[in-house]
C-alpha positions in Angstrom: -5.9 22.1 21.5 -9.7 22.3 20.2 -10.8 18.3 19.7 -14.1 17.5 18.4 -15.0 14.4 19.5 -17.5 13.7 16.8 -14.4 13.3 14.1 -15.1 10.4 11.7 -12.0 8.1 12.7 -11.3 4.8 10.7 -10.0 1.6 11.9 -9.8 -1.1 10.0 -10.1 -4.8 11.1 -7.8 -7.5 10.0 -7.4 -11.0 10.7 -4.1 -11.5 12.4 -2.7 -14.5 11.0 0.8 -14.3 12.7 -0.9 -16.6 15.3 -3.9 -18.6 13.7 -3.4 -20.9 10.1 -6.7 -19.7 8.6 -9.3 -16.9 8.4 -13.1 -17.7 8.2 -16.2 -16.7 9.6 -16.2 -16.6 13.9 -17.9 -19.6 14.7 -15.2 -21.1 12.2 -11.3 -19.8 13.6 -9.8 -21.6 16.2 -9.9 -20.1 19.7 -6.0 -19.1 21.0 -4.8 -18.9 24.6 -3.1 -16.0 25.3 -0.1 -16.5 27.5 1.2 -13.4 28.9 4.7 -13.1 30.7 3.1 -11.1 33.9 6.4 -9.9 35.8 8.8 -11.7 35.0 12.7 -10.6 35.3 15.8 -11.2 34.5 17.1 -14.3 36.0 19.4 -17.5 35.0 16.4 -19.2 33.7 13.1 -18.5 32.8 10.3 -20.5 31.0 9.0 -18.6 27.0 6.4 -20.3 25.6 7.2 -20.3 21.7 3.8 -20.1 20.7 3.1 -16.5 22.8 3.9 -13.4 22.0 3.0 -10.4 24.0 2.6 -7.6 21.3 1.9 -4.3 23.6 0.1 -2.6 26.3 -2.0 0.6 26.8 -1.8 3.8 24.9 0.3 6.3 26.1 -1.0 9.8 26.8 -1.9 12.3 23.4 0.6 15.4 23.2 -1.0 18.8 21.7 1.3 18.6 18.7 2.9 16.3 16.7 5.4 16.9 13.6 6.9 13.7 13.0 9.2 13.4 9.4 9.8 9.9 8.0 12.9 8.6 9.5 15.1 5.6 9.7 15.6 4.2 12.9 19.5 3.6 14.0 21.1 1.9 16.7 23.6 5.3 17.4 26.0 3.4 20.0 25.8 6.1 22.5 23.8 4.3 25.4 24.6 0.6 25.2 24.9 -2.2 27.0 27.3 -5.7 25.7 28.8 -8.7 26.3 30.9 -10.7 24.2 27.8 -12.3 23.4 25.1 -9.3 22.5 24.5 -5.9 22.2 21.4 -3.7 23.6 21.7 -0.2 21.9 19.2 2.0 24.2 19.9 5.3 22.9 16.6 6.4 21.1 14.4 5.5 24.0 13.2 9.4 23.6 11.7 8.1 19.8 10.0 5.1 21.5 12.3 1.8 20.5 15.4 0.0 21.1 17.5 -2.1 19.3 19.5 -5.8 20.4 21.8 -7.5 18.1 22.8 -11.0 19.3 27.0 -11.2 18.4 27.5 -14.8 19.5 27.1 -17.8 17.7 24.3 -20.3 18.5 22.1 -22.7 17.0 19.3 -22.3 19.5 16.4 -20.2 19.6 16.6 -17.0 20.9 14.4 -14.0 22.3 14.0 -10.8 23.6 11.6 -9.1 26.3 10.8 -5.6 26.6 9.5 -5.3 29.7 7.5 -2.3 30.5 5.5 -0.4 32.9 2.5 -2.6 32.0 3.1 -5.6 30.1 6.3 -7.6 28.9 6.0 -8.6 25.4 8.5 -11.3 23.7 10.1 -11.0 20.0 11.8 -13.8 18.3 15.6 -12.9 17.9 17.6 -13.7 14.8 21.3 -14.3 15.3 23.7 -11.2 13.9 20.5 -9.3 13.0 19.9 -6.1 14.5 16.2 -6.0 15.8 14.1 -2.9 16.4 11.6 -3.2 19.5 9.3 -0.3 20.5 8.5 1.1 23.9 4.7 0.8 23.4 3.9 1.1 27.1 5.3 4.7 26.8 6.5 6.9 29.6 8.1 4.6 32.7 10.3 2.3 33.6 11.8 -1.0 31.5 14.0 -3.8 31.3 15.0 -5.2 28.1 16.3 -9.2 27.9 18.0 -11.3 26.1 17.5 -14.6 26.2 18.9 -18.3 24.5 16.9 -21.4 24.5 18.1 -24.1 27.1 15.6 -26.8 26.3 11.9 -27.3 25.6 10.4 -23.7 26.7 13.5 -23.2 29.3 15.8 -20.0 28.4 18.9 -18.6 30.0 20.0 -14.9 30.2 22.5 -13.4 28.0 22.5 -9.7 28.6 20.0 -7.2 30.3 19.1 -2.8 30.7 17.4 -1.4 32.7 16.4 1.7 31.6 13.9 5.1 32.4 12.2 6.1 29.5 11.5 9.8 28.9 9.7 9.8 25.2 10.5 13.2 23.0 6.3 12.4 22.4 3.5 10.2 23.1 3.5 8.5 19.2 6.9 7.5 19.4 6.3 3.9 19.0 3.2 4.5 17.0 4.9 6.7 14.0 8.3 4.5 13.4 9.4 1.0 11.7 10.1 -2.0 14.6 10.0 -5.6 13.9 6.8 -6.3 13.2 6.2 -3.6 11.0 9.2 -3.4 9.2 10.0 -1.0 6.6 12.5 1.9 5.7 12.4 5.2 3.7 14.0 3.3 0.3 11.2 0.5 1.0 8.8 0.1 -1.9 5.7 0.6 0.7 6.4 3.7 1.5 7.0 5.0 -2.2 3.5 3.3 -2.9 2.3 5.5 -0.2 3.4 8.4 -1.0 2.4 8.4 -4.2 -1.0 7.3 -3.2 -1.4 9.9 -0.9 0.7 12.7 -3.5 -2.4 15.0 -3.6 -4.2 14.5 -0.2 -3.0 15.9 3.3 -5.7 15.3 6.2 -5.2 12.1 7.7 -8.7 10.7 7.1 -8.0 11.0 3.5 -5.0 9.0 3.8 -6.3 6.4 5.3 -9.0 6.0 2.6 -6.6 5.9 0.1 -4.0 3.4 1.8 -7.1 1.2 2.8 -8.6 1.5 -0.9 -5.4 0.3 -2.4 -4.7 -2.6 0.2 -7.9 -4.2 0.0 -8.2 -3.6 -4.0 -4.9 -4.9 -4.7 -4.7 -8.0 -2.6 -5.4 -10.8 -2.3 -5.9 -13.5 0.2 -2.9 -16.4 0.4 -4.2 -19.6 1.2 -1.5 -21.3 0.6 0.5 -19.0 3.0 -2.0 -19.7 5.6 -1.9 -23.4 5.6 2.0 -23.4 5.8 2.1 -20.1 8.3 4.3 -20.6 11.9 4.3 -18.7 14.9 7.3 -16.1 14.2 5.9 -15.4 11.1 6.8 -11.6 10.0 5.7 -9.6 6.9 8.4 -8.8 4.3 6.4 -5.8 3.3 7.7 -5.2 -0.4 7.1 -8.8 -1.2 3.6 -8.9 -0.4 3.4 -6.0 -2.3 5.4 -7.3 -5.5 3.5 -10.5 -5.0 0.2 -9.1 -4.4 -0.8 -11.2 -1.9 -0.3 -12.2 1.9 -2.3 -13.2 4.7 -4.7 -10.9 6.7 -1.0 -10.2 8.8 0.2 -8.8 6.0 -3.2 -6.6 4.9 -2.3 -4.9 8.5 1.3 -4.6 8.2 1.3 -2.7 5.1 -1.3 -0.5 6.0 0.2 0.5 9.3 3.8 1.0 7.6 2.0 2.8 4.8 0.4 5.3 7.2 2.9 5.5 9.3 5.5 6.5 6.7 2.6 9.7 5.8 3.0 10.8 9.7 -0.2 8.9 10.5 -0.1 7.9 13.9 -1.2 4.5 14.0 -1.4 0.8 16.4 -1.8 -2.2 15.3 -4.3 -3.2 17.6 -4.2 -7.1 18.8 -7.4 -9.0 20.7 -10.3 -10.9 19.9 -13.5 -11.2 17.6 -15.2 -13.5 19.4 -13.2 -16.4 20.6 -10.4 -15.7 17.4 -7.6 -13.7 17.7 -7.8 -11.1 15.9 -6.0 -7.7 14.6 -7.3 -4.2 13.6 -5.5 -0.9 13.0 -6.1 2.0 15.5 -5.6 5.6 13.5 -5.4 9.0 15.4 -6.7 12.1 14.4 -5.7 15.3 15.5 -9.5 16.4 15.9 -10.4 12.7 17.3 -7.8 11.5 19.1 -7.6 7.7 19.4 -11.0 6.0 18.7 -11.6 2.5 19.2 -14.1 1.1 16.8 -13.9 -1.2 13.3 -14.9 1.3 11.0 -14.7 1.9 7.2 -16.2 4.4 4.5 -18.7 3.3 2.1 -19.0 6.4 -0.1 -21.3 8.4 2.0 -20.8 7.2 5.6 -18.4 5.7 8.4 -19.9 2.2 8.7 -18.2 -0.9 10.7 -16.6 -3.2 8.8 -14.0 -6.7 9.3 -13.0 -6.8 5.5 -11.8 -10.8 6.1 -14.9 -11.9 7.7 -17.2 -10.1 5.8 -15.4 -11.3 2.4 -15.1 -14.8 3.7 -18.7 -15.3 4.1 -19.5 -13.2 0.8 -21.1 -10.3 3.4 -23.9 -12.5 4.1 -26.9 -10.6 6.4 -25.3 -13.2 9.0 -22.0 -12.2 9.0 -22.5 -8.2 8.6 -25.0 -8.3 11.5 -21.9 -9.6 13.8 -19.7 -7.6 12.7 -22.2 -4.4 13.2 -22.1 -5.3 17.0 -19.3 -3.9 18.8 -19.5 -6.3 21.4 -18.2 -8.6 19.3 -14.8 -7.0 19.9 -12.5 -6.8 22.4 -9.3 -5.0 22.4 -6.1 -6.4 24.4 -2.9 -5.0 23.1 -1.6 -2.6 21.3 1.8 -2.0 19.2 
């Protein structure tokens, strides 16, 4: 496959606010530790800190082709693994997810680790609730967990997989619905999308349209972000009934949005500075994966952070930081 490296690529920056209370300018958001879970395993007992979550690792390779159709994802009960307590259906490793269900009853916290090749990431678990994970690590070997809260940070096992994972393509997890971007083909997202995007079909020109919309129609929730908890997930066709979310939700709809119009896309998780931070990584046929915070201002591809630069009213200040790519620091992606 011919690839010009030259493409014009857009990635779009966006205040994650699953793990921080406010946006601002840099010098005013909070700095976060990162905890990562390393290589861990299944045991009896193992320590989850409730404010961490590990969200994804490195990219997987880029296949010549891809045709990818909107589709639900399933659990299909051909490859699982239960107890009388929980359920991990592993038969669509091929399309880059799984899926746990916990059966029992509990009052305690629970969670689930996808452990893969390179990172282990943790997802809050809600009781009788089928969860969709993805395989973000791609290709390789993983071990998926289940987990119930003893005391304090201290869980116990409930059910484990181990599992090889042969993916069908390298998008897999980048092109489907999972927890954290949650949305199916009846969701109102994805009809907003497509009619958005009714009369365009290079990718580019989705994304300028999906990114138009999001940041047009908007707008910021501080009321949200003073009452937001670790946990916190979009409900997608709220925010966009409502109109409104945190800078989590600005980048959850716009990666379920593209997604849903075959655009491959990450939501890519690390820092501006010291603040945690999100942006959305797109791929291009022509481009591949690019790794910049980018928009289009009419004539040009010019880096942008929409939150910071409308939280300090794009002072010379604040435009000048976010025009230096140093600034920014990529960690995970999912």
């Amino acid at each position: 496959m011919k690839r010009n490296t030259g493409v014009r690529t857009l990635i779009i920056g966006i205040l994650m606010m699953g793990m921080l209370s406010s946006c601002g300018t840099p010098s005013e958001l909070p700095e976060v530790n990162n905890v990562g879970y390393g290589d861990e395993v299944f045991v009896e007992e193992v320590i989850i800190e409730e404010e961490a979550v590990a969200l994804a690792a490195a990219p997987a390779a880029v296949p010549d082709v891809i045709v990818k159709a909107m589709k639900d994802v399933e659990a299909s009960g051909t490859l699982v693994k239960s107890n009388d307590r929980a359920i991990i259906d592993y038969s669509n490793t091929k399309d880059g997810y799984i899926m746990v269900k916990f059966t029992g009853q509990t009052a305690q916290k629970l969670k689930a680790q996808v452990k893969g090749p390179l990172v282990t990431y943790t997802y809050n678990v809600i009781p009788g609730q089928w969860e969709v994970l993805p395989l973000s690590d791609g290709n390789g070997d993983y071990k998926v967990s289940l987990f119930e809260n003893v005391s304090g940070t201290k869980y116990a096992g409930v059910l484990a997989q181990s599992m090889k994972v042969e993916m069908t393509d390298a998008f897999a997890p980048f092109i489907r619905p999972n927890q954290y971007v949650n949305y199916t083909s009846a969701s109102a997202v994805v009809a907003k999308a497509e009619e958005l995007t009714r009369d365009v079909s290079a990718p580019l020109d989705k994304v300028a349209r999906v990114y138009d919309f999001v940041v047009k129609t908007l707008t910021y929730d501080t009321e949200k972000a003073k009452t937001v908890q670790s946990g916190y997930l979009p409900v997608l066709d709220s925010v966009l009934e409502e109109k409104k979310g945190i800078c989590f939700d600005y980048a959850a709809m716009m990666t379920a949005m593209l997604r849903s119009q075959d655009v491959p896309c990450k939501l890519v998780v690390g820092y501006a500075g010291t603040a945690y931070h999100a942006w959305i990584n797109v791929w291009t046929e022509d481009g591949g994966w690019i790794d910049a915070v980018i928009f289009f201002n009419g004539k040009s591809w010019q880096r942008m952070d929409p939150t910071f630069a409308s939280s300090a009213k794009q002072s010379a200040a604040i435009m000048k930081y976010i025009g230096d790519g140093s600034n920014y620091t990529a960690k995970y992606f999912y």
